[in-house]
Jmol script that loads the backbone (N, CA, C; Angstrom):
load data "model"
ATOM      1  N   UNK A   1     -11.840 -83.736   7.868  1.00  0.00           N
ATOM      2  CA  UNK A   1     -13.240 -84.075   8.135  1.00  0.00           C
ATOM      3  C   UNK A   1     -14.175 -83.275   7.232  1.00  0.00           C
ATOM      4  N   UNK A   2     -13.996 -81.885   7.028  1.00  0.00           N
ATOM      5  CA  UNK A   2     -14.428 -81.344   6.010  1.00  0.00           C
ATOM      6  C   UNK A   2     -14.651 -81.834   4.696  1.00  0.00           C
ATOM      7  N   UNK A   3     -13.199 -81.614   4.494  1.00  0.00           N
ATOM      8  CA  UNK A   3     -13.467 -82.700   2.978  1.00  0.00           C
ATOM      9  C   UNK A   3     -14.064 -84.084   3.211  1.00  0.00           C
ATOM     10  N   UNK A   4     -13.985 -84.627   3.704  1.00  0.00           N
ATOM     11  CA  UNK A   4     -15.254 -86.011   3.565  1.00  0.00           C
ATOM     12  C   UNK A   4     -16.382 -85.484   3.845  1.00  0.00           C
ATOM     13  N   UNK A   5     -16.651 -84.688   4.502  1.00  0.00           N
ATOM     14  CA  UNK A   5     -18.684 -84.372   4.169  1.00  0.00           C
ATOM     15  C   UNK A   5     -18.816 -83.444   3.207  1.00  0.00           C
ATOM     16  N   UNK A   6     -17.893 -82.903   2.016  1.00  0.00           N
ATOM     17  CA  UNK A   6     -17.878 -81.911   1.119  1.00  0.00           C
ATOM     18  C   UNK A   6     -18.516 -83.416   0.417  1.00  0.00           C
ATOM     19  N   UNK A   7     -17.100 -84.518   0.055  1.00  0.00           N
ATOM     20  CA  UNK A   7     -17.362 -85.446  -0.803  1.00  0.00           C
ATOM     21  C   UNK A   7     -18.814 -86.366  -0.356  1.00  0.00           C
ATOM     22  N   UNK A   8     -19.127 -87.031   0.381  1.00  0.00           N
ATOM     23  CA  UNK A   8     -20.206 -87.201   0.869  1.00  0.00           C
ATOM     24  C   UNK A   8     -21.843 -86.492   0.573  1.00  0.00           C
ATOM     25  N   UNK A   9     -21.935 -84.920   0.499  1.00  0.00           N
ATOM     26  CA  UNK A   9     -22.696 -84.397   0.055  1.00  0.00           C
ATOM     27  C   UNK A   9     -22.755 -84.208  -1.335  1.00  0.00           C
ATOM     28  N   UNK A  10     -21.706 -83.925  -1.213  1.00  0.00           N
ATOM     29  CA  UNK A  10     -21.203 -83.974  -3.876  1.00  0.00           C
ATOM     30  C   UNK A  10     -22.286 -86.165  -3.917  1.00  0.00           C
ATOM     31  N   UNK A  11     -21.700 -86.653  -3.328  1.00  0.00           N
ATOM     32  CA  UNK A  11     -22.345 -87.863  -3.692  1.00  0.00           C
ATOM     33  C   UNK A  11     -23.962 -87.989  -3.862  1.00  0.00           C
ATOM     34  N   UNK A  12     -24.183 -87.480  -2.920  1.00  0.00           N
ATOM     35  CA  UNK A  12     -25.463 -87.959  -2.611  1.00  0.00           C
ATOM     36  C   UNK A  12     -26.556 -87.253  -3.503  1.00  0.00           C
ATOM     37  N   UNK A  13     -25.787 -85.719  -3.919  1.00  0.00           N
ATOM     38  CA  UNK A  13     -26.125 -84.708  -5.483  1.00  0.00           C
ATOM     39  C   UNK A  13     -26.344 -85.613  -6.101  1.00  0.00           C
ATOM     40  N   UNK A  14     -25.335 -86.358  -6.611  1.00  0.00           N
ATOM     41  CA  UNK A  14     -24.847 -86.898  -8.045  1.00  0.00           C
ATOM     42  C   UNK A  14     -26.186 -88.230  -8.009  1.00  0.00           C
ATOM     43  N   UNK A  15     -26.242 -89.094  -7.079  1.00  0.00           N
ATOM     44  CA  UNK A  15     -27.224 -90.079  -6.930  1.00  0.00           C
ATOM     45  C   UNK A  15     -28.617 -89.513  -6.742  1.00  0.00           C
ATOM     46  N   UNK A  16     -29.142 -88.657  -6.141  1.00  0.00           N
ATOM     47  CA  UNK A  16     -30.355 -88.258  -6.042  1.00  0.00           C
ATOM     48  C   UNK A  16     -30.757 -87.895  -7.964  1.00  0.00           C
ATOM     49  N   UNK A  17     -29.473 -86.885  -8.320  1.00  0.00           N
ATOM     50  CA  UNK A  17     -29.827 -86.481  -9.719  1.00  0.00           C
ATOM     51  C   UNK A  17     -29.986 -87.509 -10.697  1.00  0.00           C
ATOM     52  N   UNK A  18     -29.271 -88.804 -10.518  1.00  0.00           N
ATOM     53  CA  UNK A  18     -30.071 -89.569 -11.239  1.00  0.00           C
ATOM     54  C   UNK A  18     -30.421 -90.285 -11.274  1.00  0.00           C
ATOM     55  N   UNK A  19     -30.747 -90.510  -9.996  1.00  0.00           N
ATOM     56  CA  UNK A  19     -32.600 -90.951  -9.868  1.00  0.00           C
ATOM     57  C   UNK A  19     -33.707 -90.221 -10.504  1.00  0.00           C
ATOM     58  N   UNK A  20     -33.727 -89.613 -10.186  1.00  0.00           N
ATOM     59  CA  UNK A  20     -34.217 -88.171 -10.626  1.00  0.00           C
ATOM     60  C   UNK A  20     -34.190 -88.161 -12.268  1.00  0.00           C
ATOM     61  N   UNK A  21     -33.668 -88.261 -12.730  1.00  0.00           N
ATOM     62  CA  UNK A  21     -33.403 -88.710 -14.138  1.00  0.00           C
ATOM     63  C   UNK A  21     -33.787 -89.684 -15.079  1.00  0.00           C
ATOM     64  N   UNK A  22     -34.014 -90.895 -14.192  1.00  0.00           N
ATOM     65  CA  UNK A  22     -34.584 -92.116 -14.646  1.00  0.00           C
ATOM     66  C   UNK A  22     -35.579 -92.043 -14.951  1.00  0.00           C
ATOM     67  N   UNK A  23     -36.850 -91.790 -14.229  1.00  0.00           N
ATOM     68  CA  UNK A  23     -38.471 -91.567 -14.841  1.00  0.00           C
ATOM     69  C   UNK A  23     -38.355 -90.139 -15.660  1.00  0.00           C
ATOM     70  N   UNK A  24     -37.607 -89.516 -15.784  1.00  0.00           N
ATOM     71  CA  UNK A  24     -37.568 -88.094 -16.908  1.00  0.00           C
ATOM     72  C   UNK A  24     -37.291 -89.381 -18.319  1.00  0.00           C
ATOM     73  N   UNK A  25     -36.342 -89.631 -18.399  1.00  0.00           N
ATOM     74  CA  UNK A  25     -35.919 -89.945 -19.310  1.00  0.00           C
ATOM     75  C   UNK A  25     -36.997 -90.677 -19.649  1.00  0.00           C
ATOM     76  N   UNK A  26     -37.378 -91.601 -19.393  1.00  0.00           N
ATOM     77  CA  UNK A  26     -38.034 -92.775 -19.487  1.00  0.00           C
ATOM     78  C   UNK A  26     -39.405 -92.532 -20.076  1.00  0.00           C
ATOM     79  N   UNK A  27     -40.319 -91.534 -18.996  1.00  0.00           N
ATOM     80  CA  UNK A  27     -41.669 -90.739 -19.611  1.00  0.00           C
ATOM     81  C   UNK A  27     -41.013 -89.825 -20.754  1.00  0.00           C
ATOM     82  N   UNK A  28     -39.652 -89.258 -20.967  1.00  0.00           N
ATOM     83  CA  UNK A  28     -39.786 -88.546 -22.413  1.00  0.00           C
ATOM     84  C   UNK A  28     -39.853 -89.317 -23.599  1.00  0.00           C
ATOM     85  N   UNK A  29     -39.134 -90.908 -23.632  1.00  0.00           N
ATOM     86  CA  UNK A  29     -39.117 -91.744 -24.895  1.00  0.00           C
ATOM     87  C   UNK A  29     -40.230 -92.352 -24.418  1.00  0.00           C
ATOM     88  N   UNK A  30     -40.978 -92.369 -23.364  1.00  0.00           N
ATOM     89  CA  UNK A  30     -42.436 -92.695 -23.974  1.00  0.00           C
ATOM     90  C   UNK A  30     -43.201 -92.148 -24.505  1.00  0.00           C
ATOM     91  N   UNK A  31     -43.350 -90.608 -24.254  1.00  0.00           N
ATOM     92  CA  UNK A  31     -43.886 -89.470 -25.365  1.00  0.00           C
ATOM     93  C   UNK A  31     -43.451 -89.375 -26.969  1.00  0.00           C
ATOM     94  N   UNK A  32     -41.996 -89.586 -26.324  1.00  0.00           N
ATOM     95  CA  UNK A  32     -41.419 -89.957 -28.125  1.00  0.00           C
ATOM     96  C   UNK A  32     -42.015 -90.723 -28.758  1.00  0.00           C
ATOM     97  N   UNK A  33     -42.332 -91.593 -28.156  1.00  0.00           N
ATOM     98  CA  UNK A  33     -43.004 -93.198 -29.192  1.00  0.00           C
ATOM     99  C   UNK A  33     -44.219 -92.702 -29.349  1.00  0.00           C
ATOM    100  N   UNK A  34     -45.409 -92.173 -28.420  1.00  0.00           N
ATOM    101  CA  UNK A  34     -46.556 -91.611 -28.594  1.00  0.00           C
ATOM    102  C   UNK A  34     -46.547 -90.529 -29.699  1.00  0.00           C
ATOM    103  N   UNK A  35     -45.849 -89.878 -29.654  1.00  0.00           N
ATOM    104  CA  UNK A  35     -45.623 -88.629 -30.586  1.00  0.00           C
ATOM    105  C   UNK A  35     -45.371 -89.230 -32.017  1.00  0.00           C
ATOM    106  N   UNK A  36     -44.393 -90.210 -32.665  1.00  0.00           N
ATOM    107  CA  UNK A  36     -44.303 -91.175 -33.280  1.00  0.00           C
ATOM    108  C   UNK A  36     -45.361 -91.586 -33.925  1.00  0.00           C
ATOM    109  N   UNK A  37     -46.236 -92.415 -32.986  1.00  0.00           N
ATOM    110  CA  UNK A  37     -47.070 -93.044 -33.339  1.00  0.00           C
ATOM    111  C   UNK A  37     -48.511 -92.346 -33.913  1.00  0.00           C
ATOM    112  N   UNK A  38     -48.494 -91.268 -33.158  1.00  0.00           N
ATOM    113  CA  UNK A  38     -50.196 -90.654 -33.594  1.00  0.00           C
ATOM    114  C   UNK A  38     -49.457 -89.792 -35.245  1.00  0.00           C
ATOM    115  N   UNK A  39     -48.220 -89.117 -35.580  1.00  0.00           N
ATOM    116  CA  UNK A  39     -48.119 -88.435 -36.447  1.00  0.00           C
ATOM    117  C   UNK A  39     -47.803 -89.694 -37.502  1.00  0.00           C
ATOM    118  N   UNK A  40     -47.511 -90.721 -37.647  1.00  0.00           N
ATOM    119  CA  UNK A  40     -47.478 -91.920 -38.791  1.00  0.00           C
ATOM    120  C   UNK A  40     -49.103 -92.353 -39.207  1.00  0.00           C
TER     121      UNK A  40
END
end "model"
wireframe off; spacefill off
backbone 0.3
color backbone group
């Protein structure tokens, strides 16, 4: 029983983090392109 709420909690890490990840990423290559764009 342990080990299934060890694995269970490792999951829910791993999914929160990337979620969590998605608008990071996303607002950084939009800065990229901004950044891009004003130095051309």
């Amino acid at each position: 029983m342990k080990k299934y709420f060890v694995f269970m909690s490792f999951m829910i890490m791993a999914v929160s983090v990337a979620l969590l990840s998605i608008p990071v990423k996303a607002s950084a290559a939009d800065l990229q392109v901004k950044w891009f764009g004003y130095s051309q």
